[in-house]
N, C-alpha and C positions, 0 to 999 in steps of 0.2 A: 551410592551413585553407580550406576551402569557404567560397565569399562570403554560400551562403547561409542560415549559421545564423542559426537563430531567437537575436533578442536577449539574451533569458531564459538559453537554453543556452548562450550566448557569454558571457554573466555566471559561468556557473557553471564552464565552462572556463577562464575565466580566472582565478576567485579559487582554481580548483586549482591551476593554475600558478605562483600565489605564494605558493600556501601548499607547494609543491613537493612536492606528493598526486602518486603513481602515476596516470598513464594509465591507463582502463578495459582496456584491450587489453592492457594489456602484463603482465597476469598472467594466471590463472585465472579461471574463471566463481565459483568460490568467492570468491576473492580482489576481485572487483567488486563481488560480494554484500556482502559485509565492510564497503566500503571506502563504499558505499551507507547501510549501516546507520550506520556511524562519522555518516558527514556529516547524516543524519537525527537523532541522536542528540543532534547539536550543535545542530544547527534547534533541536530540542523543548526542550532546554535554556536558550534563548536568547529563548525567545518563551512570551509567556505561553499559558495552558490557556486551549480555548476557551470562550466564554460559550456556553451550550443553554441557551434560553429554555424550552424545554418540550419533554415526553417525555411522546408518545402511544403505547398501544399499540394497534397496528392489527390484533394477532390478531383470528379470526373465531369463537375456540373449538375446541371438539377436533377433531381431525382433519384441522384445514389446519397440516401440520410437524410435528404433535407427535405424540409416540408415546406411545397409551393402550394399553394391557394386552399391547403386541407385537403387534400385527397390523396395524400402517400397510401393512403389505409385501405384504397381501394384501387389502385394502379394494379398490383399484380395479383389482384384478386381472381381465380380459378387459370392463372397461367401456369400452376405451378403442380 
């Protein structure tokens, strides 16, 4: 093991190690996917939902992202 991982990651390898979780490497790109979500899954479970004090919406009105009658696609078409 490199001397110089970050503490955080040395936490989280090693609580895989005892809980005798597969090594990311040692499967598939899918299979670390998986194996990501599993451990994410168990975080959100474990911990409460966050508190949001407040929910602004910062749109600016039509036409910043939003699509009115189908033609965002051609609104700034050769302005740019």
């Amino acid at each position: 093991m490199p001397e110089d991982v970050h503490p955080q990651i040395q936490t989280v390898l090693d609580t895989m190690a005892a809980l005798n979780l597969p090594k990311f490497q040692a499967g598939s790109p899918s299979d670390a996917r998986a194996l990501m979500e599993g451990m994410a899954d168990a975080r959100r479970e474990s911990l409460p939902p966050p508190h949001v004090a407040e929910v602004t919406n910062t749109t600016t009105g039509p036409g910043f992202g939003h699509g009115h009658g189908g033609d965002c696609g051609n609104r700034n078409r050769g302005r740019f």
